[in-house]
BAPA-335482 format. One record per residue: residue in three letters; y, z, x of N, C-alpha, C in turn; residue number from 1. Coordinates in Angstrom, 1 decimal, padded with zeros to 4 digits. Layout:
! BAPA-335482
@residu: ALA	n.yy: Y	n.zz: Z	n.xx: X	ca.yy: Y	ca.zz: Z	ca.xx: X	c.yy: Y	c.zz: Z	c.xx: X	num: NUM
...
! end
This chain:
! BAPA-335482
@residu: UNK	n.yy: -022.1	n.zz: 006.7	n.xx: -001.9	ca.yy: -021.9	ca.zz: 005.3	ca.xx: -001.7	c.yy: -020.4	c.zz: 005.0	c.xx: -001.6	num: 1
@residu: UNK	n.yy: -020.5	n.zz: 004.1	n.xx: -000.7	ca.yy: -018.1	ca.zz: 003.8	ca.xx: -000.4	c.yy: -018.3	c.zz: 002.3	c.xx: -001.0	num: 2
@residu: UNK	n.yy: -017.2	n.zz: 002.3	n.xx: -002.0	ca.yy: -016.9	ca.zz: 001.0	ca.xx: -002.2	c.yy: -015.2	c.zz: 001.2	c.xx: -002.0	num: 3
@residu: UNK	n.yy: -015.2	n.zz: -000.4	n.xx: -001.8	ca.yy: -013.9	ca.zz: -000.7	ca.xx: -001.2	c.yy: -013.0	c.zz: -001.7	c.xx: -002.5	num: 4
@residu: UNK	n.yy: -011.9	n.zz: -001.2	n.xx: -002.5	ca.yy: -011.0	ca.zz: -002.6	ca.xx: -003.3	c.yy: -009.8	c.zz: -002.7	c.xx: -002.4	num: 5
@residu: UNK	n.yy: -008.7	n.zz: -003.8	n.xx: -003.2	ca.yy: -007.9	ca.zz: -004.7	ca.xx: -002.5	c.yy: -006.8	c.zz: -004.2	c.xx: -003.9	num: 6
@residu: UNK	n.yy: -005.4	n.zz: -004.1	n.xx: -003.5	ca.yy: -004.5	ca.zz: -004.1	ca.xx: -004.6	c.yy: -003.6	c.zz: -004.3	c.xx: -004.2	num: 7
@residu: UNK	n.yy: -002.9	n.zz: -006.1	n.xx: -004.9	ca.yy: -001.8	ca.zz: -006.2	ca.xx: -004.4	c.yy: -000.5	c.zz: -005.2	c.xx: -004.9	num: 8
@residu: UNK	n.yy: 000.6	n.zz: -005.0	n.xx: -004.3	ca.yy: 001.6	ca.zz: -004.6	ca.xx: -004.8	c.yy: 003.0	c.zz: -004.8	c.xx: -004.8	num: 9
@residu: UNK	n.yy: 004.1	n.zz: -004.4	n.xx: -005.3	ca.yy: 004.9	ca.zz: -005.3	ca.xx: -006.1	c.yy: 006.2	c.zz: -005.0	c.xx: -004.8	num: 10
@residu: UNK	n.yy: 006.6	n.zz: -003.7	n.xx: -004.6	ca.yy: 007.6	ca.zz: -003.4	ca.xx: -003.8	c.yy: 007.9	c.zz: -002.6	c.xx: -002.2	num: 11
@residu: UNK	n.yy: 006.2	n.zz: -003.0	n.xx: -001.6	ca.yy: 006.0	ca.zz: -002.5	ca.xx: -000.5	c.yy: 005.9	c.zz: -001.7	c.xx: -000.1	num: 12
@residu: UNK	n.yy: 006.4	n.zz: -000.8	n.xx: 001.1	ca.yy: 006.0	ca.zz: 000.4	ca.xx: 001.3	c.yy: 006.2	c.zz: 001.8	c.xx: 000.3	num: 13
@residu: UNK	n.yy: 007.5	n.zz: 001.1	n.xx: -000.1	ca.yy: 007.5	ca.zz: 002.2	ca.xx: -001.6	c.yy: 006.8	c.zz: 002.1	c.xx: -002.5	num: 14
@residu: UNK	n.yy: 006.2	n.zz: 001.4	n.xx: -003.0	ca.yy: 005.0	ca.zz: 001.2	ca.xx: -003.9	c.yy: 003.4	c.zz: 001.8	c.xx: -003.2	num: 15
@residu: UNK	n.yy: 003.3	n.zz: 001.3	n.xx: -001.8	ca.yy: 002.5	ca.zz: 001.9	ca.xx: -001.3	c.yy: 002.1	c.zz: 004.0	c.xx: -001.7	num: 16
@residu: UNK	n.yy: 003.4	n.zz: 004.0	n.xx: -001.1	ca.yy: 003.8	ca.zz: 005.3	ca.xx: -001.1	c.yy: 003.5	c.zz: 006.4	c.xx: -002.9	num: 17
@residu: UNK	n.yy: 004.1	n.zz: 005.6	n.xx: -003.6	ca.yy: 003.9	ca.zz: 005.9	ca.xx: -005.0	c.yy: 002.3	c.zz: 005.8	c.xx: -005.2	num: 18
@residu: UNK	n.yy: 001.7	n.zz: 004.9	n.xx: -005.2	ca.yy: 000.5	ca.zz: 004.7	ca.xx: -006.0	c.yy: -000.2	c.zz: 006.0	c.xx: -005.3	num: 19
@residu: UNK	n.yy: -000.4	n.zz: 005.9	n.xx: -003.7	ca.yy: -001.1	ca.zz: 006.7	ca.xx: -002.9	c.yy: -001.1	c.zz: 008.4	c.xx: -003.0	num: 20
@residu: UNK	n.yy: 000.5	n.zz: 008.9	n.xx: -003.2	ca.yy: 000.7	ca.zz: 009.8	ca.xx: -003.7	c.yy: 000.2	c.zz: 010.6	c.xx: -005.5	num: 21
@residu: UNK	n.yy: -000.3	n.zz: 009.0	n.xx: -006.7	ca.yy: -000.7	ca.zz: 009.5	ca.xx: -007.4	c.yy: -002.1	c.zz: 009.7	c.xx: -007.6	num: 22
@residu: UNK	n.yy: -002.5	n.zz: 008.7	n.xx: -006.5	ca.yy: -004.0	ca.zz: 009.1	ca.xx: -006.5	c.yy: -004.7	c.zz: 010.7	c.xx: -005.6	num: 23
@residu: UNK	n.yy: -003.4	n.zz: 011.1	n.xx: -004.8	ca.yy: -004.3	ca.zz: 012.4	ca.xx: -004.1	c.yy: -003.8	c.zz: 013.4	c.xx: -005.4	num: 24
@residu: UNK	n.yy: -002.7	n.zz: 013.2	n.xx: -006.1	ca.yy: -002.4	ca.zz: 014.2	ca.xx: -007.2	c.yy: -003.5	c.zz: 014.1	c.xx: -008.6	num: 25
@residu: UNK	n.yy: -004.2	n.zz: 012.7	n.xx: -009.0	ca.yy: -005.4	ca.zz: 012.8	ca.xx: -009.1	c.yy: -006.5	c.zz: 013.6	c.xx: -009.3	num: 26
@residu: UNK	n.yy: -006.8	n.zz: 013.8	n.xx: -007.7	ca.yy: -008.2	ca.zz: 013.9	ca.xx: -006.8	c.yy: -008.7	c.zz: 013.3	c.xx: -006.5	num: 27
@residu: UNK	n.yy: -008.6	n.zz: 011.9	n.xx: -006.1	ca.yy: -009.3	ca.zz: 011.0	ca.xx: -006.0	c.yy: -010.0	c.zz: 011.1	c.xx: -004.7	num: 28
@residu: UNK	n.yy: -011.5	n.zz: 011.0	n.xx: -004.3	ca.yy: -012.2	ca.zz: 011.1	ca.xx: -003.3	c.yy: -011.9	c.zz: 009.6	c.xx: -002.5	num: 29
@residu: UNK	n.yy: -010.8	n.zz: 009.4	n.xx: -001.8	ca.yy: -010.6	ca.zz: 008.2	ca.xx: -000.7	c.yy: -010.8	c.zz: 008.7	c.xx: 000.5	num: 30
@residu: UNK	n.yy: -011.9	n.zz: 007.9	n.xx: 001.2	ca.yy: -011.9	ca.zz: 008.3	ca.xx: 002.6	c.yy: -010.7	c.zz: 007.7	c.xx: 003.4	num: 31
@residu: UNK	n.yy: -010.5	n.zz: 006.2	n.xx: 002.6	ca.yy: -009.8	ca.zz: 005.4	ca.xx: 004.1	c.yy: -008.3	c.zz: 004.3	c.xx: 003.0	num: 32
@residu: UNK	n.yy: -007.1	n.zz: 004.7	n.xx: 003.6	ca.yy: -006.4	ca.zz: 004.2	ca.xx: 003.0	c.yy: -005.3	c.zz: 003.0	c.xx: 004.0	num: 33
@residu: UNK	n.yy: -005.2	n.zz: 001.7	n.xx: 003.6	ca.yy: -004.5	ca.zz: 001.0	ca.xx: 004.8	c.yy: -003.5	c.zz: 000.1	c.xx: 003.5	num: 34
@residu: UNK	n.yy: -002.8	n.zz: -000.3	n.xx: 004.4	ca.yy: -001.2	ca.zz: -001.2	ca.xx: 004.1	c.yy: -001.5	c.zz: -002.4	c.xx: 004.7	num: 35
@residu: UNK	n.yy: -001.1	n.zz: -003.6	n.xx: 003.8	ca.yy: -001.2	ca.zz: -004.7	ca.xx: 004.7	c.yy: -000.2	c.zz: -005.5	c.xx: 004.6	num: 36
@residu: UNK	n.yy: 000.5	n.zz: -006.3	n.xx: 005.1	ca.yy: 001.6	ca.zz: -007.4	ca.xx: 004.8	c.yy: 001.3	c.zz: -008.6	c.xx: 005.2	num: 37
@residu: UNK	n.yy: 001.7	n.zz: -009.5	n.xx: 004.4	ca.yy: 001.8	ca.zz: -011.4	ca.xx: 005.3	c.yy: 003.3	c.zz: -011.8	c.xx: 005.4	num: 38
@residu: UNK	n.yy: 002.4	n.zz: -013.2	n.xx: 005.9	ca.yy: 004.4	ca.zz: -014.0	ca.xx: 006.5	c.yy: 005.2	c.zz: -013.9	c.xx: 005.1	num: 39
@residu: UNK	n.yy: 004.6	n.zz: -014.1	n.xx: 003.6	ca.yy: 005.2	ca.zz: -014.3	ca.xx: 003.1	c.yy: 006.2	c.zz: -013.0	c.xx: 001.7	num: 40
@residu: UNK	n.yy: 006.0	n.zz: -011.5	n.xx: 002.7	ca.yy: 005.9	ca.zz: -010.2	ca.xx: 002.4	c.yy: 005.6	c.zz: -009.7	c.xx: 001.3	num: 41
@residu: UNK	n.yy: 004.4	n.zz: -010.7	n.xx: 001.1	ca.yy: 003.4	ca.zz: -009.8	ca.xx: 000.3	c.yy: 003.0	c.zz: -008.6	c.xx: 000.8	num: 42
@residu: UNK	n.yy: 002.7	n.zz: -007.6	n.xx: 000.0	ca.yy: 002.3	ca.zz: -006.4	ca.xx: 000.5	c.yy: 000.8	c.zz: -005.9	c.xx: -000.3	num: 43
@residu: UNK	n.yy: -000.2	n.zz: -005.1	n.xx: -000.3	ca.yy: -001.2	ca.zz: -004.6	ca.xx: -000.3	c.yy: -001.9	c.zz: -003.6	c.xx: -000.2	num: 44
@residu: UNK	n.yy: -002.3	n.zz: -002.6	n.xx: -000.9	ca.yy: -003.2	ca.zz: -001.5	ca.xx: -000.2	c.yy: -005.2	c.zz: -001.6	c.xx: -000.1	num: 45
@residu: UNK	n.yy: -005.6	n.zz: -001.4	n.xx: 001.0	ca.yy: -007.2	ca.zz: -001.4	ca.xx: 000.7	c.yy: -007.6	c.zz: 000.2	c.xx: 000.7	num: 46
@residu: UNK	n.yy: -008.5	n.zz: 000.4	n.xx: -000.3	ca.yy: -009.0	ca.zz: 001.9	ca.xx: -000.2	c.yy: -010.5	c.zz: 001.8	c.xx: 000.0	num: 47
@residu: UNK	n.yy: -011.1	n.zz: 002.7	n.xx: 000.7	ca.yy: -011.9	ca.zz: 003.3	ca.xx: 000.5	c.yy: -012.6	c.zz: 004.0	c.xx: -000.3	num: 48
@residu: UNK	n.yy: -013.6	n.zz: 004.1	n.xx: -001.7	ca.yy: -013.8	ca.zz: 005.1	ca.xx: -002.4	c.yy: -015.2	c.zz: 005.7	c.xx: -002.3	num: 49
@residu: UNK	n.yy: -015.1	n.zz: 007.2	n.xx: -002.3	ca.yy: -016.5	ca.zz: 007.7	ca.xx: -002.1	c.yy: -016.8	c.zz: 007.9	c.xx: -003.5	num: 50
@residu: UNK	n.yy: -017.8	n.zz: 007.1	n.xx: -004.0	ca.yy: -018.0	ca.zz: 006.8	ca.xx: -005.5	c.yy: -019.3	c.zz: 008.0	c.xx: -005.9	num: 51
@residu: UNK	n.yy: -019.6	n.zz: 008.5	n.xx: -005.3	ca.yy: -020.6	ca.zz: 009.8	ca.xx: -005.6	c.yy: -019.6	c.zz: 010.9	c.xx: -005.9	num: 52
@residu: UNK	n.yy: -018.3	n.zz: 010.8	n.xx: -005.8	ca.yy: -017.6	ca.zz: 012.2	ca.xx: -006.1	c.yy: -016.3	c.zz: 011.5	c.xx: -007.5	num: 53
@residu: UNK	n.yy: -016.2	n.zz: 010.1	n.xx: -007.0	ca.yy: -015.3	ca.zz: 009.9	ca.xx: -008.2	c.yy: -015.8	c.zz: 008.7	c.xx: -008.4	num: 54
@residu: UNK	n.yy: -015.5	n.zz: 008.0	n.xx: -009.4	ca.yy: -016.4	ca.zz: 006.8	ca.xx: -009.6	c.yy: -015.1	c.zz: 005.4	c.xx: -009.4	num: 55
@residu: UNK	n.yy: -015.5	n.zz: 004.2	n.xx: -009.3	ca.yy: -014.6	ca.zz: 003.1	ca.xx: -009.2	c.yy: -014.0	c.zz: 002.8	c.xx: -010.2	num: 56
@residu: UNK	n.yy: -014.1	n.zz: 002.9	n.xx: -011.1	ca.yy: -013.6	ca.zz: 002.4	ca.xx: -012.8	c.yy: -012.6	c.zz: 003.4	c.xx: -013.1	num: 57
@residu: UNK	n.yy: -013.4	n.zz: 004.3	n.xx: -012.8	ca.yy: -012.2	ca.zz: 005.6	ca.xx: -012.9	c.yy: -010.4	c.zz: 005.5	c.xx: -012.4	num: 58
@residu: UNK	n.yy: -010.8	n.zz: 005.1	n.xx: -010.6	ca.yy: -010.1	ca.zz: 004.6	ca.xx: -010.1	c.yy: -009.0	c.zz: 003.2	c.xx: -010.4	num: 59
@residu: UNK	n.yy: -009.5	n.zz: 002.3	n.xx: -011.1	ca.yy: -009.3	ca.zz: 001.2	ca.xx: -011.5	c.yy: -008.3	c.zz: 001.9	c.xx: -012.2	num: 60
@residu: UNK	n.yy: -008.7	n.zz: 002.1	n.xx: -013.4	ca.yy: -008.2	ca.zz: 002.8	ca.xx: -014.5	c.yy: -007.1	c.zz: 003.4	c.xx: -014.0	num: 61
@residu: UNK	n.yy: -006.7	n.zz: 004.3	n.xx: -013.1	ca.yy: -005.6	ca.zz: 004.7	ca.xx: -013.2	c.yy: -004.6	c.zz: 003.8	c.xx: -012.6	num: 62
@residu: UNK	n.yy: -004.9	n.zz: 003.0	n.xx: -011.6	ca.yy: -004.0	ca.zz: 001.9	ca.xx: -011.1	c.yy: -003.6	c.zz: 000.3	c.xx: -011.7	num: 63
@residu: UNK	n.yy: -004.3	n.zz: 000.8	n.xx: -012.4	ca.yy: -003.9	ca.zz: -000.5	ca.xx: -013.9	c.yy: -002.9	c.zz: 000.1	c.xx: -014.4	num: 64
@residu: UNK	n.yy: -002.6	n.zz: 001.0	n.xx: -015.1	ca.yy: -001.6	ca.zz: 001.9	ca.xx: -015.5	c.yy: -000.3	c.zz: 001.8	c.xx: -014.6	num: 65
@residu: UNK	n.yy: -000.1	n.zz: 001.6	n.xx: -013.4	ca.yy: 000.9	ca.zz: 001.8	ca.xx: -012.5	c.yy: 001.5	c.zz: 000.4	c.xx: -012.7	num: 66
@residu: UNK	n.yy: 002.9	n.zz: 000.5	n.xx: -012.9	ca.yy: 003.6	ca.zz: -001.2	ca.xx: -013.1	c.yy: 004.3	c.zz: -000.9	c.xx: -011.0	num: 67
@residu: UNK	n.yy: 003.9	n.zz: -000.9	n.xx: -010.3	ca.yy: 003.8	ca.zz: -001.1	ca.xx: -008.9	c.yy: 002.2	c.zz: -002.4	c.xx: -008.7	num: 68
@residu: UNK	n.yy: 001.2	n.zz: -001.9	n.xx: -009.2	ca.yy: -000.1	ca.zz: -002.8	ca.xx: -008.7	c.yy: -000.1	c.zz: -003.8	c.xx: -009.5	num: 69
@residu: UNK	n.yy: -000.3	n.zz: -005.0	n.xx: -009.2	ca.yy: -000.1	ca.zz: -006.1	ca.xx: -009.6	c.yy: -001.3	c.zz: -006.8	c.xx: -009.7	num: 70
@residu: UNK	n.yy: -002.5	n.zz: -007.0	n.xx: -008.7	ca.yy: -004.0	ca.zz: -007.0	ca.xx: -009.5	c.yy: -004.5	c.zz: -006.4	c.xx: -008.1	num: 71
@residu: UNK	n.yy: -005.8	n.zz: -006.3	n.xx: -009.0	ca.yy: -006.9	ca.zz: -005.2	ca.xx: -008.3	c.yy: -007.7	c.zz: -005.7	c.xx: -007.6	num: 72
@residu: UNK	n.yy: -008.7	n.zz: -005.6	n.xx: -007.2	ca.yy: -009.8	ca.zz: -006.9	ca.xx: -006.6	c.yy: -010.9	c.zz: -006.0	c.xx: -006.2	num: 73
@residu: UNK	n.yy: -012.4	n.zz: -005.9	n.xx: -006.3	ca.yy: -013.4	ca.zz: -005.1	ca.xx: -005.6	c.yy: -013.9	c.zz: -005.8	c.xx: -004.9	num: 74
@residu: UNK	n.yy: -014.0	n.zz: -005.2	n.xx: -003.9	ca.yy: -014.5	ca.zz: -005.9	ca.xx: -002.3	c.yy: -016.0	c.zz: -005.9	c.xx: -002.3	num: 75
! end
């Protein structure tokens, strides 16, 4: 089963870059990883998670920990 979440974040592509890098050091099972921005440069990542190999909470849990993500959101 894929579930998806939303996480804003604090300093953009380099923050992108950090979180995404700790999740494949991890192992985290993401199929699909995107960056989003608005007019007002907010920034964002949406993931993908294949929750039969790693679970969502799990995931959560490590990105709560990161002072880059600012709040989380499940889709």
């Amino acid at each position: 089963m894929e579930r998806s979440l939303y996480a804003n974040l604090s300093q953009g592509i380099d923050s992108f870059l950090r979180v995404a890098m700790i999740l494949r050091r991890k192992e985290i099972a993401v199929k699909a990883i995107s960056m989003t921005t608005d007019n007002c440069d907010n920034t964002g990542m949406e993931l993908i998670i294949n929750e039969e190999i790693t679970s969502l909470q799990e995931v959560i849990n490590y990105m709560n920990k990161l002072y880059d993500v600012r709040n989380i959101t499940v889709l």
